[in-house]
C-alpha positions as CSV (number, residue, x, y, z in Angstrom):
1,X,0.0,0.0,0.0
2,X,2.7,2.7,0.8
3,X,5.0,1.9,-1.9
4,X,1.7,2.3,-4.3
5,X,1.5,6.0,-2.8
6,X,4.8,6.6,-3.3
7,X,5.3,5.2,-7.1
8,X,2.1,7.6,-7.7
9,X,3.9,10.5,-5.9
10,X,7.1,9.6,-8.1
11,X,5.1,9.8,-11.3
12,X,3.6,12.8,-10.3
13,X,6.6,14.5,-9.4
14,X,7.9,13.4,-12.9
15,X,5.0,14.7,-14.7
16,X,5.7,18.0,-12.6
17,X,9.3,18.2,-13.7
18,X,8.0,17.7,-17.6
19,X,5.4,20.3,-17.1
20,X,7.9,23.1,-15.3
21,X,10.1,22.2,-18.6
22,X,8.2,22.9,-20.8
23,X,6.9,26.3,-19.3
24,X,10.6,27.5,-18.9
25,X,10.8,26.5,-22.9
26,X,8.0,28.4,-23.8
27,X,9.1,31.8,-21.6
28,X,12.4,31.8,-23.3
29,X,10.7,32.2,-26.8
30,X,8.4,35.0,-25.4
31,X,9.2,38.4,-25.8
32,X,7.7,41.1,-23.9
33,X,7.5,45.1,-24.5
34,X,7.8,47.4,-21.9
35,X,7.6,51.2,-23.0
36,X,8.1,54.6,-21.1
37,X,8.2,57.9,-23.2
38,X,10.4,57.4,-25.8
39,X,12.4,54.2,-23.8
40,X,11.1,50.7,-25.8
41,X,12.4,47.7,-23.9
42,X,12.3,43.6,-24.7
43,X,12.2,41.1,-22.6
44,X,12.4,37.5,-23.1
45,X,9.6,35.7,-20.5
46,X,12.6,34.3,-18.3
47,X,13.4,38.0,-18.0
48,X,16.6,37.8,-19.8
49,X,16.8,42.0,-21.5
50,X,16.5,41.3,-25.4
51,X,16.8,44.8,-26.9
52,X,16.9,48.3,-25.7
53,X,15.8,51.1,-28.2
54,X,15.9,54.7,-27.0
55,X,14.6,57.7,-29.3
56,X,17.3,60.3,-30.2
57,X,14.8,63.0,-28.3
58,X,15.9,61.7,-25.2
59,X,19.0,61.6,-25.0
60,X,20.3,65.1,-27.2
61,X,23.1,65.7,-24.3
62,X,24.2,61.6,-24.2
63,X,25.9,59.5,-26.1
64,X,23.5,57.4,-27.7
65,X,25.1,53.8,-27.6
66,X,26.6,54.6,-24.0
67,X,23.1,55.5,-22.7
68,X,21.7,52.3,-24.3
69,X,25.0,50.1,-22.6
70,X,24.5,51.0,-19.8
71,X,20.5,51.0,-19.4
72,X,21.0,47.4,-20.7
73,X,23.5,46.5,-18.2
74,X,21.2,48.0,-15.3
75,X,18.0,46.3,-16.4
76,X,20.5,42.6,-16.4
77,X,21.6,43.3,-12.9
78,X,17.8,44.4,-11.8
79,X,16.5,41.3,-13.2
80,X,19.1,39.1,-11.9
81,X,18.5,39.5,-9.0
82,X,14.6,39.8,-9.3
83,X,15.2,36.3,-10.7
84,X,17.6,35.3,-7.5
85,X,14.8,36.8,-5.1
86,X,12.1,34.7,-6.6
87,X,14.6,31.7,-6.7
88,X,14.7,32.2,-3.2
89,X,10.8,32.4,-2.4
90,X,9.9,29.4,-4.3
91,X,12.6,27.3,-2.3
92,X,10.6,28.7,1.3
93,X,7.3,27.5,-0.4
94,X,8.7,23.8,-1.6
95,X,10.2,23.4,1.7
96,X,13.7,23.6,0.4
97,X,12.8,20.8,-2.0
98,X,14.7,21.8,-5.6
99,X,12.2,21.8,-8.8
100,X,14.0,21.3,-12.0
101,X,13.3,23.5,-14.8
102,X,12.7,26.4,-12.3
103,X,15.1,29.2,-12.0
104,X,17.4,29.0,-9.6
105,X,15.8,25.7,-7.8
């Protein structure tokens, strides 16, 4: 009887891994648009910064490809750890257990 319940939990847990795989295959081909007066910015849907584009308008006094450097740079480190923080989170709510196929587990 128990080692029914725990084949069932095994192929369940399996199933969960296959599942949580396929999810993190689909984000990465997502992209995502964020936009902010004159400031377009793509995002892949496991938050990985795709593309930065930045109207001349805003940016008369910069250096065009230093502004978008750096504002790329800023939004990797941001979402780095955004990615670490939830990382963190899911390992309090699965007990410590690591999930393959999330980030970070």
């Amino acid at each position: 009887m128990i080692f029914g319940q725990m084949g069932d939990m095994m192929k369940m847990a399996r199933e969960m891994q296959g599942k949580l795989k396929q999810v993190k295959q689909e984000l990465e081909r997502e992209i995502y648009d964020g936009f902010a007066d004159g400031v377009v910015v793509k995002v892949s849907g496991d938050m990985e910064v795709k593309e930065i584009s930045i109207e001349p308008r805003m940016m008369e006094p910069v250096k065009k490809d230093n502004l978008q450097r750096n504002l790329k740079e800023a939004l990797k480190k941001a979402l780095g750890a955004a990615k670490d923080a939830a990382a963190k989170k899911m390992k309090g709510v699965t007990g410590g257990m690591g999930l393959p196929g999330l980030p970070g587990m």
